[in-house]
N, C-alpha and C positions, 0 to 999 in steps of 0.2 A: 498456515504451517501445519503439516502432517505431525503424527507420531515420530515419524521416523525420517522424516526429511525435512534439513530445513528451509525457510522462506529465502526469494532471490533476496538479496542485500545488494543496494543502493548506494554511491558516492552520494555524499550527503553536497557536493557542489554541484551536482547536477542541478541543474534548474527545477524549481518547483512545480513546475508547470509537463517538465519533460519526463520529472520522476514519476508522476500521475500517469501520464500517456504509459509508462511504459509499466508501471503495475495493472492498470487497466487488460493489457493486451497481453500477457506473459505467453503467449504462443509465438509470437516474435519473438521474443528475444534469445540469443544465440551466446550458448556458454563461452566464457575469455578463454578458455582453452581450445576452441576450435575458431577457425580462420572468420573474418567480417564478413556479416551479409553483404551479398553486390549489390549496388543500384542497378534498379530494373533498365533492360536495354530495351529498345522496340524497333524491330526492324523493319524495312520499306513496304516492305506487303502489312504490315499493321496499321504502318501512318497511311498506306492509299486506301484499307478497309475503313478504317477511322471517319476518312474523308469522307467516302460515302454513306457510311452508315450515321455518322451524326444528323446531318443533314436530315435525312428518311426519315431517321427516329423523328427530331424536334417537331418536321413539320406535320406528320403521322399523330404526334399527340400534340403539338401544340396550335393547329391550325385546322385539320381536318375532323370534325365528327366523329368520322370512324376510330378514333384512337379513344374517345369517352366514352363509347360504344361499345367496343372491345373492353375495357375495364369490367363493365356490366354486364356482359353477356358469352365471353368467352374467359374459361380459365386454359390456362396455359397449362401441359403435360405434367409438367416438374409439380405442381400447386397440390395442395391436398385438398382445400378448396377452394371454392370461387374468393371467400374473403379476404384467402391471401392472396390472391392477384391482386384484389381492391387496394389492400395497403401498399404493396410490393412495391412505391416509388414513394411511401409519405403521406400525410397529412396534407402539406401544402398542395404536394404535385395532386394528389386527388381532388381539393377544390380546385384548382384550376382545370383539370381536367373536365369536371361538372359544370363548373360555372362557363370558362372564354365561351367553348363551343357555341354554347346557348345564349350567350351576348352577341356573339357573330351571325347566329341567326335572326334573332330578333333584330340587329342592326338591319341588315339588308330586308326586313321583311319591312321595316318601313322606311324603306329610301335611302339609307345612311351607308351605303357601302366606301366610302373611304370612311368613315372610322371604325368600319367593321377591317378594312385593311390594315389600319395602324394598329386595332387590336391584334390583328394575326401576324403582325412583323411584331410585337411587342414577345407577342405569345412563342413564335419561335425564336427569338435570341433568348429567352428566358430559358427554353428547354435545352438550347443547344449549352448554353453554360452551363445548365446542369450536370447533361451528359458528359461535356469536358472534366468538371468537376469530381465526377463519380471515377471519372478514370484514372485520374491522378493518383499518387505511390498517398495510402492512410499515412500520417502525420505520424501513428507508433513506428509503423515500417522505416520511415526515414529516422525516427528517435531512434529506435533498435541500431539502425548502422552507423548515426553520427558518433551514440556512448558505446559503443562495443568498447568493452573490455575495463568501461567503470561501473557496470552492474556485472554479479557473481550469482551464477544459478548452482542447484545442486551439484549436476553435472560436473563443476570444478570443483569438488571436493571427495576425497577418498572417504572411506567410513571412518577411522579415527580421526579427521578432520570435520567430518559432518558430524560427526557426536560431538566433537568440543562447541562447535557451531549455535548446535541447538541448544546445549546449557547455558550459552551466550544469550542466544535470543529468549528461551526461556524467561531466566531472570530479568530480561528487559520488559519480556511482554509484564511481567507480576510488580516491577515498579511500576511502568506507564499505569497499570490497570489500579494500583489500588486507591482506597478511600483516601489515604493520605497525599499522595498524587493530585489528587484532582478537588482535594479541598485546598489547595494549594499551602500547603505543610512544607511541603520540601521545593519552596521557589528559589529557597537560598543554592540550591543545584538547579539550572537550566536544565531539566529532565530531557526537551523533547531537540533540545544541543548536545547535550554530550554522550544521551545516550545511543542516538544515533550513530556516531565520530566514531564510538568506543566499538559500535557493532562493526561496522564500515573497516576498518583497522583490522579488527581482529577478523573477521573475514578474509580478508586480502592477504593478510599474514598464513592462513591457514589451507590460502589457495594455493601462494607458491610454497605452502611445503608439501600441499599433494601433488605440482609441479617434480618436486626436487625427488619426492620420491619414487613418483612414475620411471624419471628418470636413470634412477638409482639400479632401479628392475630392471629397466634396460641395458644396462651394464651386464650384468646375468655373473653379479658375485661370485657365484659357484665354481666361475670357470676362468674366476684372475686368481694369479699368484703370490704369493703371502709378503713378498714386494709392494707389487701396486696395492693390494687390499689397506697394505701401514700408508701408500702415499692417499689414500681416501681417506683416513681412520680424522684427520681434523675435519671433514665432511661431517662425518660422521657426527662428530661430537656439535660441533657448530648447530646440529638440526636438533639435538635432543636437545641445547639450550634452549634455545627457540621455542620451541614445546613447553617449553616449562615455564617459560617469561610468559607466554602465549595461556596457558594455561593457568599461571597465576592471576593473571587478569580476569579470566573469565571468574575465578575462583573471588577476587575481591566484587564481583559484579552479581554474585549471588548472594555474597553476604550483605552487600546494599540489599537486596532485594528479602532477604530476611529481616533487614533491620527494619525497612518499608513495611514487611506484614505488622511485626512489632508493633509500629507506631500507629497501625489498623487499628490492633486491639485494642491500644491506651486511649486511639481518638473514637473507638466504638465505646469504652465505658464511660471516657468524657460526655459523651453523647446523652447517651442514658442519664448520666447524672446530671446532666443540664436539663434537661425537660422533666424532672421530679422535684421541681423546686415548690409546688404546689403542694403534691404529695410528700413531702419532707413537713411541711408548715402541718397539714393534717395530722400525719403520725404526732409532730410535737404537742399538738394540741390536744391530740388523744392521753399521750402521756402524760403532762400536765394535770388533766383531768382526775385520771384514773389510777397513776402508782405514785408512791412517797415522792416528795419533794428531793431527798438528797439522789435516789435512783435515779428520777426522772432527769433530773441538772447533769448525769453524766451521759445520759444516751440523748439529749438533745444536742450537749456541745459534740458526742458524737458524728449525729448526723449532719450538722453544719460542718464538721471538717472533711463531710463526703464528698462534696466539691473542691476542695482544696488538694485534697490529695488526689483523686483526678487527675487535676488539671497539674500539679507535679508529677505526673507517672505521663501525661502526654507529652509535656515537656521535655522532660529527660528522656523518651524514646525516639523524638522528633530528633534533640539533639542529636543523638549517637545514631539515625538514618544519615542526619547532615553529614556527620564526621566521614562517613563511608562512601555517601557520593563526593564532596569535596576529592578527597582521593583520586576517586575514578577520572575527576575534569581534569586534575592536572597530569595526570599519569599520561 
């Protein structure tokens, strides 16, 4: 997520597996505001090139020499160097490139040409599937067109909807991120449920009103008359509710996200005051040793209530993070 633009948002039913694909690729994916990608077509002259050209390829590299040969010894125009031809099909595909050829010849060089044949019928249906393989629509490409219009890219949002957006995501990113988060302090709010749901929502909400606004524009106000403009005027007001529901939400979703540092700080002095319990035993002993007896008895029960009160200051900040995400889950 940039400065100033925020990150695509995800339906949090989307599959887990589909929401990966499709953060992975964000070059696929195609704003709800403009029309679904098409499934790719292929027309007759592709499927008869197809025809021929897998063939050639597979048995080119998967049965003749020349195609491991050509790996090693010729780079291709496009390459910047020979190593990237080497790679340019893989790891596998380059050991079998190195390896079949050279089993194929050694077969036949002592007498074994039918299993030097089944290696090269083994070695071209291997290639030819791969080749099929490669041509197939990437698994984002197909995700981008099956969820069009349950992920939300910038592009659907005006700038006062992409600013409310970002203090959205913001305050999401600084609960998930903090120390209290992830010492798991605040399990009593399913962080990584609701605060997705919350983002996901308030998203969607903020699209159609850069929807409703675009729209609005296009009407060209300027130029209706103070009739139609009063039969808009509940329009009107309808959207700046909206806005402000919309906006209180974000607004309760920052204060979680304050109350979350909060509990940072009580569970960072916690912290500290846990691992000086050594150090605590030292100083009392020092004291003991070295100042009066009634002095020393008030800054020793001192220091033993350092942990105590601690651990009441993380408490009480834990709480009142809970109170603010409970909110947010039900809301």
């Amino acid at each position: 997520m940039s400065d100033s633009r925020p990150r695509p948002v995800f339906d949090p039913s989307v599959p887990t597996r589909e929401r990966a694909l499709l953060a992975a690729d964000p070059e696929r994916l195609v704003a709800a505001s403009l029309p679904a990608p098409q499934a790719p077509r292929v027309g007759a002259a592709t499927i008869v090139a197809r025809a021929f050209w897998i063939p050639a390829f597979a048995f080119f590299y998967g049965v003749l020499p020349g195609g491991w040969f050509r790996v090693f010894f010729l780079a291709s125009l496009d390459d910047d160097t020979l190593l990237d031809g080497v790679f340019r099909w893989g790891r596998t595909a380059l050991l079998a490139m190195m390896a079949l050829p050279a089993v194929q010849i050694l077969l036949i060089l002592l007498g074994q040409g039918e299993a030097a044949a089944v290696l090269a019928a083994a070695s071209f249906t291997g290639w030819t599937i791969g080749a099929i393989r490669h041509l197939r629509e990437p698994a984002a490409a197909s995700a981008a067109r099956d969820y069009h219009g349950r992920y939300l890219l910038p592009a659907d949002f005006d700038r006062p909807a992409a600013q409310l957006l970002l203090r959205a995501q913001r305050a999401i990113d600084a609960v998930l991120g903090s120390e209290s988060h992830r010492a798991g302090l605040l399990d009593d709010v399913d962080n990584t449920v609701v605060l997705p749901r919350q983002e996901w929502e308030i998203a969607w909400a903020l699209a159609e009103h850069t929807k409703l606004r675009r729209e609005r524009r296009a009407q060209r106000p300027e130029r209706l008359t103070p009739r139609v403009l009063a039969l808009l005027e509940p329009q009107r007001r309808a959207m700046d509710l909206s806005v402000r529901a919309i906006t209180d939400r974000i607004e309760a979703l920052e204060t979680y996200a304050r109350r979350a540092r909060d509990a940072d700080d009580a569970y960072h002095e916690w912290q500290v005051v846990e691992r000086l319990p050594e150090q605590n035993a030292r100083y009392r002993d020092l004291l003991a040793r070295t100042v009066g007896h009634d002095l020393a008895r008030d800054e020793i029960e001192r220091l033993a209530g350092d942990a105590q009160r601690a651990e009441t200051m993380l408490r009480d900040s834990v709480g009142t993070a809970l109170q603010a995400g409970r909110a947010l889950a039900v809301s």
